[in-house]
N, C-alpha and C positions, 0 to 999 in steps of 0.2 A: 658467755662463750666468746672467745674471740675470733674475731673478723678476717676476712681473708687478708688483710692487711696486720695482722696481729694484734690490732687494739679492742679495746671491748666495744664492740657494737652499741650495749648499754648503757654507755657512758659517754656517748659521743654529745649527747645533751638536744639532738635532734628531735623535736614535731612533728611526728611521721603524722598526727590530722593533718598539721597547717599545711605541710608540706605535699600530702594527698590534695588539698585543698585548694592551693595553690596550680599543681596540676593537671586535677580535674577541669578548674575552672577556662582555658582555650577549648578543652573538649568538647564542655555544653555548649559553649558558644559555637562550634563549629557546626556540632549535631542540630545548634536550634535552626541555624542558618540551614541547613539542609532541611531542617523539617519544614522551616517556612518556604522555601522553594518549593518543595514537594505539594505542600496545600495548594500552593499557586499555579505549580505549573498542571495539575491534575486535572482542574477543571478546565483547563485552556486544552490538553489533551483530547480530553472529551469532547467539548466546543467543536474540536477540528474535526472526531471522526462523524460527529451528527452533521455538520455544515459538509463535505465533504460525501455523504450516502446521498444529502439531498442534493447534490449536482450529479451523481450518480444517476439518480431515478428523474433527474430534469433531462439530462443526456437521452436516455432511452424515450421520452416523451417528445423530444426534440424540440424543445423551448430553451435557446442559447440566449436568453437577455437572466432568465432563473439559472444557467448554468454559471455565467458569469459573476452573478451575484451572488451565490452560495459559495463558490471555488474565493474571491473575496472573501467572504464571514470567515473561511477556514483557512486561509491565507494571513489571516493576521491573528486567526484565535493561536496558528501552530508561531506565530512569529514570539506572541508573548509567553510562550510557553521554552521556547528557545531562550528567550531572555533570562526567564524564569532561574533555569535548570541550566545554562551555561556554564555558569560557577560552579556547578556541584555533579561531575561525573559521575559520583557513587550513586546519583538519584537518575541522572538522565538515561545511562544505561542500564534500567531495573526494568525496563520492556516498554512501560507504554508511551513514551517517547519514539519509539521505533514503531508501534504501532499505528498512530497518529501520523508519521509522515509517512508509512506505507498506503492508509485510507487516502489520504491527500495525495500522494504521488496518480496511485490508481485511478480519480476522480478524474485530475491532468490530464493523463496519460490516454484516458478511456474518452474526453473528448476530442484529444486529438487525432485519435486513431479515428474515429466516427467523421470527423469534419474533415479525414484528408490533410489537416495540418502537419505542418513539422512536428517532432516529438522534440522538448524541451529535453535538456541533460540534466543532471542532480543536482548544479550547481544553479542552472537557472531554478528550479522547482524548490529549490529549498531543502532539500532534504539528503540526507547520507545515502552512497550508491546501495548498499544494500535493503536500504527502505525504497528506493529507488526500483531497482530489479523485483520485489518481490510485486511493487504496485503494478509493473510493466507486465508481471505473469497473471494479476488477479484483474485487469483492466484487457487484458487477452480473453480472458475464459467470459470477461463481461460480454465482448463482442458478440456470445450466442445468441444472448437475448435479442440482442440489436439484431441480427445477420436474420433470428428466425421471425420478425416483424418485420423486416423487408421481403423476407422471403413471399410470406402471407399477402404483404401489399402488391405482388408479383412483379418486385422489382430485384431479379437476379442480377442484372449484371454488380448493382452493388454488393448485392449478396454474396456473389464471386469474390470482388474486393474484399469483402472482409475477412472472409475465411482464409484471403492468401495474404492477409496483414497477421492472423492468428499464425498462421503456417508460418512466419517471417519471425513473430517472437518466439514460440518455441526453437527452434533452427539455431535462434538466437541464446538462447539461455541453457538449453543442452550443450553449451558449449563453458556455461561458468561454474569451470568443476572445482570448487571450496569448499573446504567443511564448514558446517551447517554454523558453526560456533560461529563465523565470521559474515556469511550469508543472511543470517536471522530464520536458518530453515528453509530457504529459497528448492531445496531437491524435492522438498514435498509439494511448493507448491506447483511446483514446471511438472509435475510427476501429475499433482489434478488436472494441469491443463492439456496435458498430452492427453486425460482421457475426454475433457470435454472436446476437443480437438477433434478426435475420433469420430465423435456421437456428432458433429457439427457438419464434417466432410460427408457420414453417410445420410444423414437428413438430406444436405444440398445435391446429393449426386443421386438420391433418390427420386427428389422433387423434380431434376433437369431430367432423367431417365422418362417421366411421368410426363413430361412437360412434352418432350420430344414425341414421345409416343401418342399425345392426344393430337400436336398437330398431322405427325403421320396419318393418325386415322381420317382427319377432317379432308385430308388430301387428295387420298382414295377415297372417300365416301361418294356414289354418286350423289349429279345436283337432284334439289327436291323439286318436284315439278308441284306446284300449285294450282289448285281448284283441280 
């Protein structure tokens, strides 16, 4: 049958294996190369978000010599993983690359909201603003733990502080109205924090209610006369 060009297709004397073969052959090399990145940069993924829980849960315990040292481990496990997966877009944006510097941004973010330090930008932390913003809203909601073990230790006025550092990122992030697609889902997560927010403000305004109230009574109480 002839060819869009009028001659016989059949006859043109062409290889269509070698020529498939030919090809193919940049493909798999390209494909291998991404799959090797992938092996590579997966475990280093992972690496980040185990090193990065464990300054989490060193943060709440309040031992900053283990917080520094875990926020390192996963400081350089998300750097090689960066390395990794640089070259190959089609693998780094497949999620857990995003997820890894969400864990790790959170970890940052969550001790320096607790220590009163400045909050690093994206650029110093390493990580894309969107991994960024979503650690900023999951390193907020962390503050409950924190705020309600201070609360217990009856140190309010920190307690106060933190809950109007939580008050300060939502405020903040109900304001980055993007679809979710560009975000990484960020409305879901400002939408959890709003509600632990909630549950945060009534504990504390309950406890200071309770608080005020016990000294009032001790106030009025007559004194106890002894023997």
């Amino acid at each position: 049958m002839p060819g869009p060009d009028g001659t016989d297709a059949g006859r043109t004397g062409v290889d269509r294996a070698t020529e498939l073969a030919a090809l193919a052959e940049p493909i798999r090399a390209a494909l291998d190369a991404a799959h090797q990145a992938r092996e590579a940069g997966l475990p280093a993924c992972r690496q980040t978000i185990r090193a990065s829980s464990q300054a989490v849960r060193a943060v709440h315990r309040r031992q900053p010599d283990a917080v520094a040292a875990h926020l390192r481990d996963a400081s350089t496990a998300l750097a090689q993983a960066h390395v990794a997966l640089g070259p190959h877009p089609e693998v780094a944006f497949a999620g857990f690359l995003h997820d890894a510097e969400k864990e790790y941004a959170e970890a940052v973010l969550l001790d320096a909201l607790v220590s009163g330090a400045p909050l690093p930008d994206p650029v110093s932390v390493g990580v894309q603003p969107p991994a960024w913003l979503r650690g900023l809203a999951e390193a907020a909601s962390e503050l409950r733990r924190h705020l309600l073990d201070r609360m217990r230790g009856g140190e309010m006025v920190t307690a106060e502080a933190l809950l109007a550092a939580m008050e300060a990122v939502y405020d903040l992030l109900v304001t980055v109205d993007y679809p979710d697609a560009l975000t990484g889902g960020l409305r879901r997560t400002t939408d959890a924090l709003r509600a632990v927010l909630e549950r945060t403000r009534a504990d504390l305004t309950l406890t200071v209610v309770q608080r005020d109230l016990q000294s009032s009574i001790e106030r009025l109480a007559p004194p106890r006369l002894d023997g």
